[in-house]
C-alpha positions in Angstrom: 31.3 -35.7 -24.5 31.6 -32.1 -26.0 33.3 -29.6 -23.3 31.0 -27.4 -21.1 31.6 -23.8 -22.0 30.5 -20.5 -20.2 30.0 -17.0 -21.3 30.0 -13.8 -20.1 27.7 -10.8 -21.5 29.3 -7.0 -21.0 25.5 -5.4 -21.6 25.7 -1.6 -23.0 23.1 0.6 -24.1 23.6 0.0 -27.4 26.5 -2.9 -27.7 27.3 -5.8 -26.1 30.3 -7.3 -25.5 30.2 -11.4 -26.0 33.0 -13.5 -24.3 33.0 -17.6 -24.0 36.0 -19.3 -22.4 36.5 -23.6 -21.8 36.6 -25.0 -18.5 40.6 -23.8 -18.4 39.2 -20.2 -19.2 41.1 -20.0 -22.7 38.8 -17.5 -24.7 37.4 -19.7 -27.6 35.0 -16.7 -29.1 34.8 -12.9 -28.9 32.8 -10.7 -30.9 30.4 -7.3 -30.0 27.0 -6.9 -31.3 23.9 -4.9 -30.7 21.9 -4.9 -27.1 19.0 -6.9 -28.2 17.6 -10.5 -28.6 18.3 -11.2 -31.8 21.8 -9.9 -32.2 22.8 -12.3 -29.0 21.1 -14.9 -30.3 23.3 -14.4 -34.1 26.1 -14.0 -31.9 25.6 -17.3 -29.9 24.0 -19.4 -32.6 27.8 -21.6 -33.6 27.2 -22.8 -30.0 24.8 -25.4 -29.2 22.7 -24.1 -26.1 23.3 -27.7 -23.7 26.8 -26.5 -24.1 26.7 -23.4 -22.5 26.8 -23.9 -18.3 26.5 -20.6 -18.0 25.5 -17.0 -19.3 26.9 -14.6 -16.5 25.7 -10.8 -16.6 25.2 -8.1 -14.4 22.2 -7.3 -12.5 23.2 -3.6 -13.6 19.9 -3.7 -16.3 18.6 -5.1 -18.9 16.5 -7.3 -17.3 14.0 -7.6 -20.3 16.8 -9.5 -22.2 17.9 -11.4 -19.6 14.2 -12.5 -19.4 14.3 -13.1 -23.4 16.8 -15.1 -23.3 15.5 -17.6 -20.5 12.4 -17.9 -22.4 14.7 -18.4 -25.7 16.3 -21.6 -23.7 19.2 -19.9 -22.5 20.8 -20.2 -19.3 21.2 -17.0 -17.7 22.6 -15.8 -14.7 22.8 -12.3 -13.0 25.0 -11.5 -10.1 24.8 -8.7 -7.5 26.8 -5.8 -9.3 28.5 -4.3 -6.4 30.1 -8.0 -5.8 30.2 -8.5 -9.6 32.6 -5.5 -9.6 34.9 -6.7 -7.3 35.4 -9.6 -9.0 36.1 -7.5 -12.4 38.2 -4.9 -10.6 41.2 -7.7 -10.1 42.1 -6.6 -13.7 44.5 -4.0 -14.4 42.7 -2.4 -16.9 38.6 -1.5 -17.5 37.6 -2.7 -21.1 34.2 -4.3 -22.0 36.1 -7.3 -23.5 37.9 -7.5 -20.4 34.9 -7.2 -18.4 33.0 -9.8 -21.1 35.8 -11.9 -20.2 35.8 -11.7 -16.5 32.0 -12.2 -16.0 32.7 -15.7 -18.6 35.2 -16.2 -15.4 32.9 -15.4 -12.7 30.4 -17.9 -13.9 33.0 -20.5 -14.1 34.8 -19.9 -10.9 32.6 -17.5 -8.7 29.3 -19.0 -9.3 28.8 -20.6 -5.8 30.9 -17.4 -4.3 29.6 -14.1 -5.6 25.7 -13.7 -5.2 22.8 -14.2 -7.7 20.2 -12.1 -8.2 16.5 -13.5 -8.0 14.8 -12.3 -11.6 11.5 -10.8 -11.0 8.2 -11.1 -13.1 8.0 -7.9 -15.3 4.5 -6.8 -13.6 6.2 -6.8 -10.2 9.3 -4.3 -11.6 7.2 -2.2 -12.7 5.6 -1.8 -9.0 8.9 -1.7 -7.8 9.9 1.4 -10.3 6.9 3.1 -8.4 8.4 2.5 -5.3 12.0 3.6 -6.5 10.3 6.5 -8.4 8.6 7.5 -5.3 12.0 8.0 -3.0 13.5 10.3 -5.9 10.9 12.2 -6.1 10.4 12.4 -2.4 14.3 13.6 -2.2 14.8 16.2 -5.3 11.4 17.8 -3.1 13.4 17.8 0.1 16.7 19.3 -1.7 14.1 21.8 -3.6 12.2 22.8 0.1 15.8 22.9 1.3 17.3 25.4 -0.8 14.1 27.5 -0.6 14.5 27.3 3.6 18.2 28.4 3.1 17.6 31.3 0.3 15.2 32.7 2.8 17.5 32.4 5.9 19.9 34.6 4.7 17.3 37.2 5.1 16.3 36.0 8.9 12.8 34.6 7.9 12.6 30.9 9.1 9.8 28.9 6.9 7.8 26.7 9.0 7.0 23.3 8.0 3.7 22.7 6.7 1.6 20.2 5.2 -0.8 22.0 3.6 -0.5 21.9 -0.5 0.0 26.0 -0.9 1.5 26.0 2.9 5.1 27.3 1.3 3.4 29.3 -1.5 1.4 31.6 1.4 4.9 31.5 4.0 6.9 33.1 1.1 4.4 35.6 -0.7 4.1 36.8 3.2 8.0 37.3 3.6 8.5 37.9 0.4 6.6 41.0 0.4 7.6 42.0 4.6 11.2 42.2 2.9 10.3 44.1 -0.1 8.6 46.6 2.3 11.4 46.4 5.0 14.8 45.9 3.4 13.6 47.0 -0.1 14.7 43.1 -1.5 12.7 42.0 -3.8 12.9 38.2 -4.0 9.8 37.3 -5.8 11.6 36.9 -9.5 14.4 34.6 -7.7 12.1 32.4 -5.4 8.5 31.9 -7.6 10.3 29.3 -9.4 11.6 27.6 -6.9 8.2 27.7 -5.0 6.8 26.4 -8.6 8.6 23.3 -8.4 8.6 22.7 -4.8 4.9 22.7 -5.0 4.6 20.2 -8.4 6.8 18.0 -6.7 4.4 18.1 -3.8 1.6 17.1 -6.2 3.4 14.8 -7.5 4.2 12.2 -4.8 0.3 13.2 -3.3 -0.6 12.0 -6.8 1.4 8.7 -6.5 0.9 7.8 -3.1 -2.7 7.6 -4.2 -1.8 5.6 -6.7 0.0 3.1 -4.4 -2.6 3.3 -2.1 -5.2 1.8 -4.3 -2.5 -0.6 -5.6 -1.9 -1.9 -2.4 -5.7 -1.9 -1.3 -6.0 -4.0 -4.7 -3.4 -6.4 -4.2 -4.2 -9.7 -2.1 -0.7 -9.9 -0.1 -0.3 -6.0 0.0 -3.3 -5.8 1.9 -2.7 -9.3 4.2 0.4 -7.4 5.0 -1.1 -4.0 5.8 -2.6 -6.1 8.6 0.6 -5.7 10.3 0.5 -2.0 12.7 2.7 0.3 10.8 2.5 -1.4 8.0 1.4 1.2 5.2 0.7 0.8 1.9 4.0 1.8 1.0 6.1 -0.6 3.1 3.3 -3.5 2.0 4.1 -2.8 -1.8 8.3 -2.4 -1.1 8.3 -5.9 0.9 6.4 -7.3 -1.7 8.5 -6.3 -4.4 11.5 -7.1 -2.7 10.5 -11.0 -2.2 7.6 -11.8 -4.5 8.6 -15.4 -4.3 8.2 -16.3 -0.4 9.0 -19.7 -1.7 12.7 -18.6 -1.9 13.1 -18.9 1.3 13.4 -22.0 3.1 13.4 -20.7 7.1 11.5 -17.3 7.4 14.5 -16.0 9.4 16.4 -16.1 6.5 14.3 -13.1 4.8 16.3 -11.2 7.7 19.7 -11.7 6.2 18.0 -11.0 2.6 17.3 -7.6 3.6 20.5 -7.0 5.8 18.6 -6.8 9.1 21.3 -9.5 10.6 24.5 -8.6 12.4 28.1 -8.9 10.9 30.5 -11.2 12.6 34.3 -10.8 12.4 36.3 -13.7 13.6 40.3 -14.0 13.4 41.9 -16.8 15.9 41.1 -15.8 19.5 39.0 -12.8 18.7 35.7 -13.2 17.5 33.2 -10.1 17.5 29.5 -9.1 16.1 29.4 -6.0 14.5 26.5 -4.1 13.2 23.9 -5.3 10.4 25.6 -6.4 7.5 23.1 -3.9 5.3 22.7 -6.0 2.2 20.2 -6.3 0.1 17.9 -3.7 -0.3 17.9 -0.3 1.4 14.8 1.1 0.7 12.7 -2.1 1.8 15.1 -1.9 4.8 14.4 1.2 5.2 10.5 1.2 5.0 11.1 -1.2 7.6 12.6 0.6 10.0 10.2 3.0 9.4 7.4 0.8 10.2 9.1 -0.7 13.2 9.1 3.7 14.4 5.2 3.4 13.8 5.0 -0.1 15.4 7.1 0.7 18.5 4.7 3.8 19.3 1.0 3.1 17.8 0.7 -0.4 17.6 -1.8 -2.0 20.3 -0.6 -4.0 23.6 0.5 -7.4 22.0 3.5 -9.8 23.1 5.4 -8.0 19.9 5.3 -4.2 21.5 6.0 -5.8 24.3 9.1 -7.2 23.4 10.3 -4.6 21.7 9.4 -2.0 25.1 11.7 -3.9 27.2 14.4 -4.6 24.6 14.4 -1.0 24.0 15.0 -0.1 27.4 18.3 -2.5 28.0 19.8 -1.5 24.4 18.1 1.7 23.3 15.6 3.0 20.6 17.7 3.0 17.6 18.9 -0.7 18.2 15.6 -1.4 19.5 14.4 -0.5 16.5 16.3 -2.3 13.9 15.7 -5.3 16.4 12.0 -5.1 15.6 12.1 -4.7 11.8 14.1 -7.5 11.8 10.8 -8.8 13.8 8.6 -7.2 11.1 10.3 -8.6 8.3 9.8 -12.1 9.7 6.3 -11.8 10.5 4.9 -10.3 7.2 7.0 -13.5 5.2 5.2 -15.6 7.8 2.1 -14.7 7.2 2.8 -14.6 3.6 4.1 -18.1 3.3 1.3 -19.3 5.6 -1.3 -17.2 4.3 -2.7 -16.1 7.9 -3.7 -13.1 9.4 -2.1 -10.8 12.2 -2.8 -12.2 15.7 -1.7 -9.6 18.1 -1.6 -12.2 20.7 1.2 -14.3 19.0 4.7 -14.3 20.5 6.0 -14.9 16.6 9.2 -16.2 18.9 10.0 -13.1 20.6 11.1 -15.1 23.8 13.6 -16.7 21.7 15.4 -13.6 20.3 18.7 -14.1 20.3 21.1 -11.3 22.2 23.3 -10.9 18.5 19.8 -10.2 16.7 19.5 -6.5 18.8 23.1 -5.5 17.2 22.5 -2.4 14.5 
């Protein structure tokens, strides 16, 4: 029987860096070709694929050729970068054929240790990059707003918050033209273009938030999910894209520790503590859950759910209240995915068996 041998693939841009070590982890071939399908496959072709145990690369990008090379027969693996990096840092120094070498190493040795990351269809990453496109924009508008509001404070004028598309436009022509008049500063060539962008990145996120909107009315689980009070469109389409497989999961609770909702225990001879959420997995889904949980906790209807989360928030507090309840949220919505039922308001969805460590945050 021919040895088993693993590889490990140091994705660039451009190059790639190709490592394959035995089962002692002696390197038996090295070599650096171009980021693309048919350069890996040249590179890889003196090795017969039932050989190969393992591809190991990170989930850092290139998802397209990780998805190439499945179909192509190969088997690939991609592990959770920030743990992936860890496991690479135990060298002394940074090289691509060092880190090559070291993912070849992880998939040998760290395989059952370091986590893998669940490959997604390409039709749900490209929802997901509206979802991720969505929270940048959403910020750089913040930090644009931001730096408008401070400009303006340095001449006593406080901005108001406003909804209203051509709300900041109107707030600043008005001080803008009281200083001129007053303190004979004229702001207007300083400030237009910042009131410029601040207002086309307002558009902008209107513009896609639309667009999710009639995604998420459009999709079949987005809008089985939406059933859920505080549930948006948004939240629908970020849970979705952050599972699309409920068949991953064996126990719904287990979608809980997927998304970092689940406490952290620390445990050395005698002393033995829980600690707050462990905060894996995905921070914006997280995130969007909390969010809804905020929207839950305050609009939903009188249910067994609200009800729970009313009197746990009085013995612990909002904020850990909270986090309690989107931990809730989260198992619900994979509920109703896996079972393919609709919100009952007057379903317990095991509130009275919450544990005490689930309320940690």
């Amino acid at each position: 029987m021919r040895q088993q041998l693993w590889a490990g693939l140091d994705l660039g841009q451009r190059r790639t860096q190709v490592c394959v070590v035995d089962k002692d982890g002696a390197p038996v071939y090295e070599q650096e070709c171009e980021t693309n399908l048919a350069s890996l496959r040249a590179a890889l072709s003196h090795i017969d694929t039932d050989q190969l145990a393992l591809i190991a690369v990170e989930a850092a990008g290139g998802t397209h050729l990780v998805r190439e090379l499945r179909d192509a027969g190969y088997p690939v693996a991609m592990f959770e970068t920030r743990k992936a990096s860890k496991f690479l840092s135990l060298r002394r120094n940074k090289t691509d054929a060092g880190d090559a070498k070291g993912l070849a190493d992880l998939g040998r040795l760290g395989r059952n240790t370091v986590s893998q990351v669940f490959l997604k269809s390409a039709e749900c990453e490209r929802l997901r990059s509206l979802i991720v496109m969505r929270k940048r924009l959403v910020h750089l508008r913040v930090a644009a707003e931001g730096a408008l509001r401070s400009r303006m404070a340095m001449h006593g004028v406080r901005l108001k918050s406003t909804a209203a598309p051509s709300g900041i436009r109107h707030q600043v022509s008005n001080s803008v033209a009281h200083l001129r008049s007053s303190a004979d500063h004229d702001l207007q060539s300083q400030l237009a273009p910042l009131v410029d962008v601040c207002e086309a990145l307002r558009a902008y996120v209107r513009s896609l938030d639309g667009d999710l909107r009639t995604l998420a009315k459009a999709h079949r689980t987005c809008r089985l999910l939406m059933e859920v009070p505080g549930v948006g469109p948004i939240c629908a389409m970020s849970f979705y894209t952050a599972i699309e497989d409920p068949g991953r999961f064996r126990r719904v609770s287990d979608v809980a520790a997927y998304l970092g909702l689940v406490p952290r225990r620390y445990q050395s001879g005698a002393l033995s503590r829980t600690l707050g959420i462990t905060k894996t997995g995905s921070k914006l889904t997280r995130t969007h859950l909390v969010t809804a949980a905020t929207v839950f906790g305050t609009r939903a209807p009188d249910c067994a759910l609200k009800q729970w989360y009313l009197t746990l928030r009085s013995r612990v507090g909002p904020a850990r209240a909270r986090v309690a309840l989107a931990r809730k949220l989260a198992i619900v919505l994979l509920t109703m995915w896996k079972n393919d039922t609709h919100f009952d308001p007057q379903h317990r969805y095991g509130v009275e068996k919450a544990p005490a460590a689930a309320i940690s945050a």
